[in-house]
N, CA, C and O atoms as a Maestro MAE file, in Angstrom:
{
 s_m_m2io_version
 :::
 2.0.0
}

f_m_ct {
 s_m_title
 :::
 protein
 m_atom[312] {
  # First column is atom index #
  i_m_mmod_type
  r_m_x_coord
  r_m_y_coord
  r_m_z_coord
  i_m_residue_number
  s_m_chain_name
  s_m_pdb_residue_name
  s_m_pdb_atom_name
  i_m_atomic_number
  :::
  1 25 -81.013 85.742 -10.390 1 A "UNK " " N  " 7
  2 3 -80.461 86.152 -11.658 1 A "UNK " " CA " 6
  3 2 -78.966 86.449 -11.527 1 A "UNK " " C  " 6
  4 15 -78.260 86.322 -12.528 1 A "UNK " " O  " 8
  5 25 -78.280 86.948 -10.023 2 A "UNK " " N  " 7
  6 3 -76.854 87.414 -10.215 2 A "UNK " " CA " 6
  7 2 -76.405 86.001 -10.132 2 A "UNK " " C  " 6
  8 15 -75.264 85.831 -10.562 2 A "UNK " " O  " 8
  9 25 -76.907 85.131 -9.764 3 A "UNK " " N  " 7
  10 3 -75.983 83.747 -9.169 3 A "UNK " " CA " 6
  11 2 -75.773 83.404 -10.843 3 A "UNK " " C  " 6
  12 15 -74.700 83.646 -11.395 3 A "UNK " " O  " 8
  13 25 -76.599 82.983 -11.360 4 A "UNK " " N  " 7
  14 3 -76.819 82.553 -13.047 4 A "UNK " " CA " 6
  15 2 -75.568 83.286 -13.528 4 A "UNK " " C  " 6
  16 15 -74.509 82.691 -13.727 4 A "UNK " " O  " 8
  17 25 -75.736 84.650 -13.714 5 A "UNK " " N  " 7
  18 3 -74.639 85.976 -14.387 5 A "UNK " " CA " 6
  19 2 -73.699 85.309 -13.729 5 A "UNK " " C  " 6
  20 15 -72.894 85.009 -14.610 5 A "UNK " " O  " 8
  21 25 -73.189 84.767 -12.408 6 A "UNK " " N  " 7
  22 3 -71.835 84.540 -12.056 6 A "UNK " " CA " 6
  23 2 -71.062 83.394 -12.551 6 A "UNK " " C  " 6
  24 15 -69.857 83.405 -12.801 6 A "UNK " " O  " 8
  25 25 -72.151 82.060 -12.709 7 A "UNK " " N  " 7
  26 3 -71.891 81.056 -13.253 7 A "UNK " " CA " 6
  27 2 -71.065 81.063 -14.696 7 A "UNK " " C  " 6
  28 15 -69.916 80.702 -14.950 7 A "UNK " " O  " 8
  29 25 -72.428 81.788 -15.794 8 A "UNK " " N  " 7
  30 3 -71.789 82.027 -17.217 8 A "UNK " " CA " 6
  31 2 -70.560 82.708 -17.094 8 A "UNK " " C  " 6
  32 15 -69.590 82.186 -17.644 8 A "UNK " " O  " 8
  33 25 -70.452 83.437 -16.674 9 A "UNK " " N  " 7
  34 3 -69.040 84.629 -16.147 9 A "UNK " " CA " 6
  35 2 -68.087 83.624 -16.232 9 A "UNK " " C  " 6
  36 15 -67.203 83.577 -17.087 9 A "UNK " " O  " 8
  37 25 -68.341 82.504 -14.992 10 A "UNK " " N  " 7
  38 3 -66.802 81.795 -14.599 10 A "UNK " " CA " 6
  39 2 -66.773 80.774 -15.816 10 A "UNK " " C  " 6
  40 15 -65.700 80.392 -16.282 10 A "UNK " " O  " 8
  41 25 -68.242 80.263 -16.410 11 A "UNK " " N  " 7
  42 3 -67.510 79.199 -17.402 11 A "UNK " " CA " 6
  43 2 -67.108 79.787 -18.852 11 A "UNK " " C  " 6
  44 15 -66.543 79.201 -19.775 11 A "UNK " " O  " 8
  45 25 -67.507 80.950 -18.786 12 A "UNK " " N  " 7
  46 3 -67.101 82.129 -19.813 12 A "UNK " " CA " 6
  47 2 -65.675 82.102 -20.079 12 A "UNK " " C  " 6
  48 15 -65.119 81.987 -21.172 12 A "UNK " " O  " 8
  49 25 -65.068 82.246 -18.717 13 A "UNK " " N  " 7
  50 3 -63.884 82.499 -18.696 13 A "UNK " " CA " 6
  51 2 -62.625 81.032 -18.531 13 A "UNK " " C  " 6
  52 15 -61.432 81.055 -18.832 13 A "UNK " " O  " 8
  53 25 -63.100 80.352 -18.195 14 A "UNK " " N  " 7
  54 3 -62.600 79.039 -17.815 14 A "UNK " " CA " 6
  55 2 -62.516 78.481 -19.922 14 A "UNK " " C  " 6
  56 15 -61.704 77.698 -20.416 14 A "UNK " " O  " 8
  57 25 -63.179 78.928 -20.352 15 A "UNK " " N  " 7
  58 3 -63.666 78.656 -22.212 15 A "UNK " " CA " 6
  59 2 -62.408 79.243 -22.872 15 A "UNK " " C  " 6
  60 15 -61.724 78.754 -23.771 15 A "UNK " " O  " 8
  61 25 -62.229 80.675 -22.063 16 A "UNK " " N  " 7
  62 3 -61.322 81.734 -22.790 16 A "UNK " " CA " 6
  63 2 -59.830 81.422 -22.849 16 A "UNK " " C  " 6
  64 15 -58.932 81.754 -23.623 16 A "UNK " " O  " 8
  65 25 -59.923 80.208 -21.096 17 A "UNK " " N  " 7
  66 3 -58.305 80.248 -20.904 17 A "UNK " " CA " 6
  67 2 -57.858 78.719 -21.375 17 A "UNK " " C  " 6
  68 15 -56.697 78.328 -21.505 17 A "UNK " " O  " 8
  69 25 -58.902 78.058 -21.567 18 A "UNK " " N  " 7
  70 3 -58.791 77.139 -22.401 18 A "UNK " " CA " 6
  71 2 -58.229 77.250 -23.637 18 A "UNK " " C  " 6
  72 15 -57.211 76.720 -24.080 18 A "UNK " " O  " 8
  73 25 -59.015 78.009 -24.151 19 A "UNK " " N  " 7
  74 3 -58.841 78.188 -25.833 19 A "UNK " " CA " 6
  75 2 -57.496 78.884 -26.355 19 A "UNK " " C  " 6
  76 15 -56.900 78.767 -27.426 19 A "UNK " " O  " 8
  77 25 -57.150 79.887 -24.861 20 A "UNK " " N  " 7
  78 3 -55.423 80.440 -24.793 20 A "UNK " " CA " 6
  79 2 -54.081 79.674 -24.608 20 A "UNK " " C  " 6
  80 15 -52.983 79.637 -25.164 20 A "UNK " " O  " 8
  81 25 -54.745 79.045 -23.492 21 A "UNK " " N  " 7
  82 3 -53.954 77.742 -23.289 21 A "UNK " " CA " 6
  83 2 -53.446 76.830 -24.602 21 A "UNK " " C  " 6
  84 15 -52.306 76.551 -24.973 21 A "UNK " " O  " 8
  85 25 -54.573 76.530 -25.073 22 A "UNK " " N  " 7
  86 3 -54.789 75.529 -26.317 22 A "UNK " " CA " 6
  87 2 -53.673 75.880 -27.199 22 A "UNK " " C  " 6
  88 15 -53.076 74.904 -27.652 22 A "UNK " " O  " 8
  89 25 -53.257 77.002 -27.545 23 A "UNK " " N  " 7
  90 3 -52.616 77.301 -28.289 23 A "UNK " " CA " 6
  91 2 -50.740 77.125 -28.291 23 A "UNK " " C  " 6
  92 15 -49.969 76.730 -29.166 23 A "UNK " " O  " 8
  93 25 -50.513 77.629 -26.873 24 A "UNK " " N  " 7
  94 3 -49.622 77.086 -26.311 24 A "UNK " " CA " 6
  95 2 -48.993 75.791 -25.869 24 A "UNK " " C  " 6
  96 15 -47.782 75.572 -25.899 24 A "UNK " " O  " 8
  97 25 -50.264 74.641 -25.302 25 A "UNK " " N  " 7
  98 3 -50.071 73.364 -25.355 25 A "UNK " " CA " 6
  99 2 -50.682 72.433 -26.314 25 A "UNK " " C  " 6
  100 15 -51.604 71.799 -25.800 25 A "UNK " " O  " 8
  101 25 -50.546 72.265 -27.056 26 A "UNK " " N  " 7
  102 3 -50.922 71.339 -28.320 26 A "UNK " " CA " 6
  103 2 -51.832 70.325 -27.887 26 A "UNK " " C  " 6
  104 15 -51.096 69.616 -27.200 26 A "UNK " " O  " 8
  105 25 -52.675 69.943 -27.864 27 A "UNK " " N  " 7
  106 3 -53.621 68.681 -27.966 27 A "UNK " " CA " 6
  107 2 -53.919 67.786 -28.824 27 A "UNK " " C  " 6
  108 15 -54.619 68.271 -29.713 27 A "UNK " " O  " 8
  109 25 -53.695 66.636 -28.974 28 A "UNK " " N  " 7
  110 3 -54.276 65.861 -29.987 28 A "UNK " " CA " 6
  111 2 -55.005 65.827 -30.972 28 A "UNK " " C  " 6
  112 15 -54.854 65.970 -32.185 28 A "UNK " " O  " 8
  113 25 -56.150 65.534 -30.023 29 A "UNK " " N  " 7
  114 3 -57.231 65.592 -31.132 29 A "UNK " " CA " 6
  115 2 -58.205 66.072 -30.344 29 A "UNK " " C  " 6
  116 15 -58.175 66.470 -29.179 29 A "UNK " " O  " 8
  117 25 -59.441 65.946 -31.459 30 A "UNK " " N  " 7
  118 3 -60.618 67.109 -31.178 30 A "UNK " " CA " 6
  119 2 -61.328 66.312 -29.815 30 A "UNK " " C  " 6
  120 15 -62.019 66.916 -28.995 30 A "UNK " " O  " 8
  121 25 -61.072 65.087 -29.753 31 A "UNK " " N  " 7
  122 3 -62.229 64.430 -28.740 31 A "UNK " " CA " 6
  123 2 -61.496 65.072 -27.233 31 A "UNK " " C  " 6
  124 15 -62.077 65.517 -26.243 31 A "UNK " " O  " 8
  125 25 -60.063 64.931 -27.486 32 A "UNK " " N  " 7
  126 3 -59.347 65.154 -25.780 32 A "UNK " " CA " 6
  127 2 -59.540 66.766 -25.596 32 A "UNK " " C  " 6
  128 15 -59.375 67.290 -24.494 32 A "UNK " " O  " 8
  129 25 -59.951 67.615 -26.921 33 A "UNK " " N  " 7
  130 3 -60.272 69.512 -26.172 33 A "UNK " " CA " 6
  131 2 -61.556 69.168 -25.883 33 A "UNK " " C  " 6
  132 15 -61.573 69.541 -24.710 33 A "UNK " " O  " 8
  133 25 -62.991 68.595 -26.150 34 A "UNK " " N  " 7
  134 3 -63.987 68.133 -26.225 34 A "UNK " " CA " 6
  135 2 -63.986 68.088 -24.445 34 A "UNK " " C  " 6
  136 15 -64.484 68.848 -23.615 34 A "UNK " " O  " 8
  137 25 -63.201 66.857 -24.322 35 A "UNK " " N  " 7
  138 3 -63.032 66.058 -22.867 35 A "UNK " " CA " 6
  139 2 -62.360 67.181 -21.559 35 A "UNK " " C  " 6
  140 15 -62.826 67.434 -20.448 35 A "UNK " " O  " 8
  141 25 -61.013 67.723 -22.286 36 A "UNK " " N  " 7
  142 3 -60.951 68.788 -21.153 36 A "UNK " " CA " 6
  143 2 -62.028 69.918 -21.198 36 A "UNK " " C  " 6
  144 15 -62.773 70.014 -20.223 36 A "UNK " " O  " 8
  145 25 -62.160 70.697 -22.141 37 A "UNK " " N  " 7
  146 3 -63.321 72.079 -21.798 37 A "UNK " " CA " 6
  147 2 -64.590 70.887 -20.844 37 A "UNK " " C  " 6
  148 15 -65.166 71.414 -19.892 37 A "UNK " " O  " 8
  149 25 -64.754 70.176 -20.993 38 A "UNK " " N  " 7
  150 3 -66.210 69.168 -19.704 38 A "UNK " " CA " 6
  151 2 -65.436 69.308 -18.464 38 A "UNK " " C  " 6
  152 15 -65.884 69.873 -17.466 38 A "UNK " " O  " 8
  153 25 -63.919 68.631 -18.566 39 A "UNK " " N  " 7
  154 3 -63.520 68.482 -17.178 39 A "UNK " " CA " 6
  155 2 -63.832 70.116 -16.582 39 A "UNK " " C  " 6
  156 15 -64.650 70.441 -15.721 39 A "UNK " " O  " 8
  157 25 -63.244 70.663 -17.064 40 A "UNK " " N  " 7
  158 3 -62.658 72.148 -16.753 40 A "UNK " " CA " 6
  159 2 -64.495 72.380 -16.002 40 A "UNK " " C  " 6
  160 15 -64.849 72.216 -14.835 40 A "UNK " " O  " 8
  161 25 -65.410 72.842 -17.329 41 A "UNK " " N  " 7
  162 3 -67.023 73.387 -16.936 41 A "UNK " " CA " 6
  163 2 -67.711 72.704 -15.875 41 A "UNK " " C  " 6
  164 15 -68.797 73.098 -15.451 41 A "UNK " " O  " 8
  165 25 -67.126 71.718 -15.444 42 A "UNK " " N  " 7
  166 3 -67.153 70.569 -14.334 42 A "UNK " " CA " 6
  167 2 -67.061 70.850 -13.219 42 A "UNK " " C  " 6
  168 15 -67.804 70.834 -12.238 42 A "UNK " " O  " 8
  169 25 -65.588 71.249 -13.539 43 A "UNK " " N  " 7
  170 3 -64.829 71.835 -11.835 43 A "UNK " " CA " 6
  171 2 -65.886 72.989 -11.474 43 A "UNK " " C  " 6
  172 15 -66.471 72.973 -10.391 43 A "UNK " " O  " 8
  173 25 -66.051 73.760 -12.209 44 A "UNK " " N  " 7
  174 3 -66.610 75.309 -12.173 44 A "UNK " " CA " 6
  175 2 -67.580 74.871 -11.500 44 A "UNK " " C  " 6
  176 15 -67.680 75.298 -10.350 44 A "UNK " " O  " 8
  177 25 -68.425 74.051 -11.917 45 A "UNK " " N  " 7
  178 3 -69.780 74.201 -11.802 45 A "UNK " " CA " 6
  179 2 -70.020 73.340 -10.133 45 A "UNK " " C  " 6
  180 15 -70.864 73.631 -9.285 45 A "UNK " " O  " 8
  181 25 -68.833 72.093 -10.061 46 A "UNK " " N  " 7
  182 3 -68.891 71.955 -8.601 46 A "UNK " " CA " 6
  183 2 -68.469 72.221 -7.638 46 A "UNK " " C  " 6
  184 15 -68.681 71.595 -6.600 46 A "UNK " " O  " 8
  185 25 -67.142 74.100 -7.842 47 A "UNK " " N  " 7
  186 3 -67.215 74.881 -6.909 47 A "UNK " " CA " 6
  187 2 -67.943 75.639 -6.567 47 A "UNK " " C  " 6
  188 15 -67.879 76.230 -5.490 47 A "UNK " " O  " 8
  189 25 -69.003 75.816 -7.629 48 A "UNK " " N  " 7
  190 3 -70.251 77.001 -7.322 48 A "UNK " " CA " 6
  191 2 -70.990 75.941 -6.784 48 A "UNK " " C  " 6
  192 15 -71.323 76.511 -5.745 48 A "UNK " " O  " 8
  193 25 -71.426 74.989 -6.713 49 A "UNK " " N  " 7
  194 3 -72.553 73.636 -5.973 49 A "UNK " " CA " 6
  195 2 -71.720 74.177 -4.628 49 A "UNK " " C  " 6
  196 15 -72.126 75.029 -3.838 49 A "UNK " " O  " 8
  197 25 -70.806 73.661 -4.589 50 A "UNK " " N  " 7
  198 3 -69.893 73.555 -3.152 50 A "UNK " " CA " 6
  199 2 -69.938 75.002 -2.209 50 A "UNK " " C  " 6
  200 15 -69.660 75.016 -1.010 50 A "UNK " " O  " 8
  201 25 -70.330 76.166 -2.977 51 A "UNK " " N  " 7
  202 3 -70.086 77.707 -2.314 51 A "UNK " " CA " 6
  203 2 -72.092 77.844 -2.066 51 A "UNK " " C  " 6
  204 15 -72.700 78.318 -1.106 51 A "UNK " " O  " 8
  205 25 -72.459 77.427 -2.928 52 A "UNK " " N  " 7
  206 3 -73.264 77.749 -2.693 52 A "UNK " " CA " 6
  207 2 -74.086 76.881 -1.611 52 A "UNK " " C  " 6
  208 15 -75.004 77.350 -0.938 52 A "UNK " " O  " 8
  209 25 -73.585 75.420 -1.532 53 A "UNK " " N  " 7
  210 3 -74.368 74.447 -0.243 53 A "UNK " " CA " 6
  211 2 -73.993 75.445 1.068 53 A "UNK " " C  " 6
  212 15 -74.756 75.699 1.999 53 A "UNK " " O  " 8
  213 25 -72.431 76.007 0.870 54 A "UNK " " N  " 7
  214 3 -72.035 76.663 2.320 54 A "UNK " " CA " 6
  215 2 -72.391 77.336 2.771 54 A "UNK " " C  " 6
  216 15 -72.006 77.547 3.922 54 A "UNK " " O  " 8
  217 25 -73.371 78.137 2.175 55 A "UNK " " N  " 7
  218 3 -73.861 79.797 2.439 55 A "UNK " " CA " 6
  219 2 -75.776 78.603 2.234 55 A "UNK " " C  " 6
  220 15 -76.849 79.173 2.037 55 A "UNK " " O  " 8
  221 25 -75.709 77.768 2.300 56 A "UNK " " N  " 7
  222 3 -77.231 77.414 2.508 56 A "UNK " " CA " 6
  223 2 -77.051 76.837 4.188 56 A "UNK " " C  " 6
  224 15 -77.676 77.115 5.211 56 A "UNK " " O  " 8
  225 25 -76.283 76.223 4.008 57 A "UNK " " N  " 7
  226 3 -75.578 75.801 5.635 57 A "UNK " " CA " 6
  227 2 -75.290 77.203 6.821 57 A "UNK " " C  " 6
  228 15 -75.934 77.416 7.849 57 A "UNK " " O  " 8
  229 25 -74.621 77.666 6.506 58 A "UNK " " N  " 7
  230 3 -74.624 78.782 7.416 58 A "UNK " " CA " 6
  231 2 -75.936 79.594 7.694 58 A "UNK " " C  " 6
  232 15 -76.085 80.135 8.789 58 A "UNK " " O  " 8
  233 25 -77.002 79.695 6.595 59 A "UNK " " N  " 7
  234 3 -78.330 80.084 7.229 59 A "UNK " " CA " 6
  235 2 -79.211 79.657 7.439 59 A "UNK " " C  " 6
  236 15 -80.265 80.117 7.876 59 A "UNK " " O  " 8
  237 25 -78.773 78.278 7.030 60 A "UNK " " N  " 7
  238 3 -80.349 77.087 8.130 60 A "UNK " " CA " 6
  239 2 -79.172 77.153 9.838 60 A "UNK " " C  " 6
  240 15 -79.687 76.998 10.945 60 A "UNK " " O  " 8
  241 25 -78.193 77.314 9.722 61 A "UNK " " N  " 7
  242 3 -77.707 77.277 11.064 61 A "UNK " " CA " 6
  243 2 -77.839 78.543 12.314 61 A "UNK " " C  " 6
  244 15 -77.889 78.509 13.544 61 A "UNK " " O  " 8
  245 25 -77.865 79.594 11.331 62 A "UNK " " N  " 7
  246 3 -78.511 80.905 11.893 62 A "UNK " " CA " 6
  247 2 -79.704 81.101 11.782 62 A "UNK " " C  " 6
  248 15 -79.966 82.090 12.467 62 A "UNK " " O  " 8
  249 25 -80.572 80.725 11.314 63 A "UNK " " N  " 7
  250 3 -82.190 80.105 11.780 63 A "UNK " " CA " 6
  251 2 -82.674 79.504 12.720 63 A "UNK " " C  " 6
  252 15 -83.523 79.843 13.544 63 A "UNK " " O  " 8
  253 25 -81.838 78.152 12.515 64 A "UNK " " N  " 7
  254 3 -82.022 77.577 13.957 64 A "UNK " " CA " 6
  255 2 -81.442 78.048 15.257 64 A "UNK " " C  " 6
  256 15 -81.988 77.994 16.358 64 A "UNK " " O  " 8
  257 25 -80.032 78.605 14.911 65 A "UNK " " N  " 7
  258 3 -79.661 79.456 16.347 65 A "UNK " " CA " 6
  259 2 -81.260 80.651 16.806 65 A "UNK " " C  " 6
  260 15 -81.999 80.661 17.790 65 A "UNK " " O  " 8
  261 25 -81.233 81.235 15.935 66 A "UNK " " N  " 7
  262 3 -82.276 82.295 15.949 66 A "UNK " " CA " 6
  263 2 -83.685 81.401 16.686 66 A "UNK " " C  " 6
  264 15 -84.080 81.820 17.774 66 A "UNK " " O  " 8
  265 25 -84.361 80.250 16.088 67 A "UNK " " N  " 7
  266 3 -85.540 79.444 16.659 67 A "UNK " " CA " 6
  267 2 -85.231 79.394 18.036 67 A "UNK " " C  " 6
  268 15 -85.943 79.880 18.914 67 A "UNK " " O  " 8
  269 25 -83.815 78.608 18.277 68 A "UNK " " N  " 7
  270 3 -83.282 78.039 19.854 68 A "UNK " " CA " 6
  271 2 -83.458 79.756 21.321 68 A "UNK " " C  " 6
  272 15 -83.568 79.845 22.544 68 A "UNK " " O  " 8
  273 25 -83.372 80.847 20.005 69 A "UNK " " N  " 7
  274 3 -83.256 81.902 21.087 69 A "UNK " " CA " 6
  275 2 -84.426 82.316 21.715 69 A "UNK " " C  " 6
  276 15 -84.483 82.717 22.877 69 A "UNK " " O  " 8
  277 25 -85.722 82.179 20.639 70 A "UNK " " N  " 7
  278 3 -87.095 82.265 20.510 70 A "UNK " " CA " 6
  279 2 -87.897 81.961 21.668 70 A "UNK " " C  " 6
  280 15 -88.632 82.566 22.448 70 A "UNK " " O  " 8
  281 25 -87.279 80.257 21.392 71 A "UNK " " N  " 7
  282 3 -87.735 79.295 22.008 71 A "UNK " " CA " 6
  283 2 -87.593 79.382 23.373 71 A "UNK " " C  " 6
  284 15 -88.664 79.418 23.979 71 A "UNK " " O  " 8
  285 25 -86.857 79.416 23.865 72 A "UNK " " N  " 7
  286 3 -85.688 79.550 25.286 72 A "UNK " " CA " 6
  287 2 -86.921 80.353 25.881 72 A "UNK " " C  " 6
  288 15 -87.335 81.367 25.319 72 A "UNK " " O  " 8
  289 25 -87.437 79.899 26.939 73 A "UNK " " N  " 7
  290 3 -88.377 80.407 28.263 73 A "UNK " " CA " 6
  291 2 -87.303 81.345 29.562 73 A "UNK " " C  " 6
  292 15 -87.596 82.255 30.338 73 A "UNK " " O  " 8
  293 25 -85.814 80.489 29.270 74 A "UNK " " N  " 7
  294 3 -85.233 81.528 30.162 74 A "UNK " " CA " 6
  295 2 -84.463 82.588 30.096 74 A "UNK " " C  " 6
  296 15 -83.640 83.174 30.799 74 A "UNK " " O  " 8
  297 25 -85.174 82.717 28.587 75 A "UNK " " N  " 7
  298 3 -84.365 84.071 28.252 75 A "UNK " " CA " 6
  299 2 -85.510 85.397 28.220 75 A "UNK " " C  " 6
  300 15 -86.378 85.261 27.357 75 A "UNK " " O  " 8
  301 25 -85.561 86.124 28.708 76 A "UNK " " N  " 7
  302 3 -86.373 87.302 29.210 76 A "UNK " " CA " 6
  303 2 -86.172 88.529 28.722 76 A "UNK " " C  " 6
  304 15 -85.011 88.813 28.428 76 A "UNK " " O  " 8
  305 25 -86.980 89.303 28.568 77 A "UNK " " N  " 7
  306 3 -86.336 90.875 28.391 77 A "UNK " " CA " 6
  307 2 -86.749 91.566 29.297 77 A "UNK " " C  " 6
  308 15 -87.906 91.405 29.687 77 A "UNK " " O  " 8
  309 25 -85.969 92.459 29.839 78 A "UNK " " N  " 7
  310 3 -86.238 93.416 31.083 78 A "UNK " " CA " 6
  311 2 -85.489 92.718 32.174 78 A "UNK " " C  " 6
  312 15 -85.476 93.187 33.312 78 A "UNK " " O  " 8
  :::
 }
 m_bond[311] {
  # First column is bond index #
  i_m_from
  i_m_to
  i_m_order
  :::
  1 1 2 1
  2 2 3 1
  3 3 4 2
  4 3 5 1
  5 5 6 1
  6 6 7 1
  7 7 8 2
  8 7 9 1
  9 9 10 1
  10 10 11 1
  11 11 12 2
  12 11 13 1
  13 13 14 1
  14 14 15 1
  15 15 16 2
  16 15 17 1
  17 17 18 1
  18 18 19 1
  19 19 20 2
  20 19 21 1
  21 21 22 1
  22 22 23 1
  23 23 24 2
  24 23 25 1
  25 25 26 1
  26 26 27 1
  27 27 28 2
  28 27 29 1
  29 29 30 1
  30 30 31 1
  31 31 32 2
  32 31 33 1
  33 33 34 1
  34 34 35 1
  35 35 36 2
  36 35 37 1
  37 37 38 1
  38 38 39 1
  39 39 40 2
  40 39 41 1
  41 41 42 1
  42 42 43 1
  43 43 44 2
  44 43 45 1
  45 45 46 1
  46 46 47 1
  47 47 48 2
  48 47 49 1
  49 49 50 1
  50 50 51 1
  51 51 52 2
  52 51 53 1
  53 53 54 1
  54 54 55 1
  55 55 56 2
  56 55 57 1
  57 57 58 1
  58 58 59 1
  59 59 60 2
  60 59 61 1
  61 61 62 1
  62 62 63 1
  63 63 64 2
  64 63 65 1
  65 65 66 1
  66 66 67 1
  67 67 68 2
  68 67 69 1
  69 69 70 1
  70 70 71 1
  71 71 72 2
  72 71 73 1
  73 73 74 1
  74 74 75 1
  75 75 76 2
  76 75 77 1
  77 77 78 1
  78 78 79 1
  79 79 80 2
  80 79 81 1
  81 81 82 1
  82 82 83 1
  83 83 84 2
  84 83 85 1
  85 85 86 1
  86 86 87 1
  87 87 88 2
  88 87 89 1
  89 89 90 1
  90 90 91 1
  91 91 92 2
  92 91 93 1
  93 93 94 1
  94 94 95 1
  95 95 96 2
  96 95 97 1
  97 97 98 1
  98 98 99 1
  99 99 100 2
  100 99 101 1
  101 101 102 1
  102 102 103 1
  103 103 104 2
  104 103 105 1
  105 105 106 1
  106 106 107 1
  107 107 108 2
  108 107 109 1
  109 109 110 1
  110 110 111 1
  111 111 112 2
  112 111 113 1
  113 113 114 1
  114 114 115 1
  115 115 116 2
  116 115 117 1
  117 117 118 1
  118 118 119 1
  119 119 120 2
  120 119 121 1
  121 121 122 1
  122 122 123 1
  123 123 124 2
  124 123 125 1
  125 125 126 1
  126 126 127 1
  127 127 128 2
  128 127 129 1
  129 129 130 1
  130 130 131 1
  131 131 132 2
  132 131 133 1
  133 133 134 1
  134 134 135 1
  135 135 136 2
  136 135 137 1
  137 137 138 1
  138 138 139 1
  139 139 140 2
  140 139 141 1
  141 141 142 1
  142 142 143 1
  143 143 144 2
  144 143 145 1
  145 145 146 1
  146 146 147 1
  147 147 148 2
  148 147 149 1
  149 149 150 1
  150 150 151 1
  151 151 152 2
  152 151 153 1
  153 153 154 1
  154 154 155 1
  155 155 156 2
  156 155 157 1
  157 157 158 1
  158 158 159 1
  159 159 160 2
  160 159 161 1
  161 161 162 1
  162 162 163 1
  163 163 164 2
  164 163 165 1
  165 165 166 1
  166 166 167 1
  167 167 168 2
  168 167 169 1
  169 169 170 1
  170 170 171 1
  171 171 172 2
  172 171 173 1
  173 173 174 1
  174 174 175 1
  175 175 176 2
  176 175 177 1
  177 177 178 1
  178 178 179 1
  179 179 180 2
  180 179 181 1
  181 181 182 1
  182 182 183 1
  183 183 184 2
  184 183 185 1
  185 185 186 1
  186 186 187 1
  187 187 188 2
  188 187 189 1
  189 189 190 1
  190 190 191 1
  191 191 192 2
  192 191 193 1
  193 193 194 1
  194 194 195 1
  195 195 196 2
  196 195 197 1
  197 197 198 1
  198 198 199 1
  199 199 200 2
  200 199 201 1
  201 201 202 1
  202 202 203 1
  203 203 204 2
  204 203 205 1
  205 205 206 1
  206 206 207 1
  207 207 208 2
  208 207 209 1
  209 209 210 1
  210 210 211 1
  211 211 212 2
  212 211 213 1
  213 213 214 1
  214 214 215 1
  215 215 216 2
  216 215 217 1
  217 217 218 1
  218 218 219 1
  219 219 220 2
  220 219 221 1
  221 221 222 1
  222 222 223 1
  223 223 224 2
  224 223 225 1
  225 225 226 1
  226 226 227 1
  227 227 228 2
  228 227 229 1
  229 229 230 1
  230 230 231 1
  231 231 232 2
  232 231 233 1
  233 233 234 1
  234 234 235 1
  235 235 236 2
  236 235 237 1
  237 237 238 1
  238 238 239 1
  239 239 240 2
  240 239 241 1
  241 241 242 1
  242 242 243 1
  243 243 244 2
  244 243 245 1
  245 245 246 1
  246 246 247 1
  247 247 248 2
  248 247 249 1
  249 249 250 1
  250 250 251 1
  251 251 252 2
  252 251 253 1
  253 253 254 1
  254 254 255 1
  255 255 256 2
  256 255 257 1
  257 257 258 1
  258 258 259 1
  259 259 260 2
  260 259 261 1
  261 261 262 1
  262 262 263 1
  263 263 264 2
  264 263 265 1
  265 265 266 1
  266 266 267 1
  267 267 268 2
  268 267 269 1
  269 269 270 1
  270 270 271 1
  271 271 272 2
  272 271 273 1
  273 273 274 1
  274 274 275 1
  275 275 276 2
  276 275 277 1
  277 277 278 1
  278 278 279 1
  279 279 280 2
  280 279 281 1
  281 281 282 1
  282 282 283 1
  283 283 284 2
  284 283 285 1
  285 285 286 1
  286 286 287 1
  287 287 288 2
  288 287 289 1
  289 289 290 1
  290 290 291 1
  291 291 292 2
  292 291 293 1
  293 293 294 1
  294 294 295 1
  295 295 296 2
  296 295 297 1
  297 297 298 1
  298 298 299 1
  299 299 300 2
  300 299 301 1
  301 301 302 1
  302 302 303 1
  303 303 304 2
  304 303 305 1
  305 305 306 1
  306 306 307 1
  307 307 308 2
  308 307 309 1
  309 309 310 1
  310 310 311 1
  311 311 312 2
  :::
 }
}
């Protein structure tokens, strides 16, 4: 549920600075604000894909470090 809350958050806000922006740089027409707010909810959405593969990567990699330690016959305690 927080990952979701973080998502809407960033395209929440990515909407807001659009629409601020907008005002300041003039746009055409309705199809090219249409086309950027996609590009823009785009980016967002494939830096959260991208943050979130990394942090899936780093703990199948500390799993398997963790299995390899398990595993290991010549590692002993005492």
């Amino acid at each position: 549920m927080k990952r979701e809350v973080k998502f809407y958050v960033a395209i929440g806000i990515v909407v807001i600075a659009y629409i601020i922006l907008s005002f300041y740089l003039p746009v055409d027409s309705f199809s090219k604000r249409i086309t950027t707010v996609t590009a823009l909810i785009s980016a967002v959405a494939f830096w959260l894909q991208f943050k979130r593969t990394e942090r899936l990567n780093e703990a199948s990699y500390i799993k398997d470090l963790n299995n390899q330690f398990i595993n290991n016959k010549d590692m002993t305690q005492g």
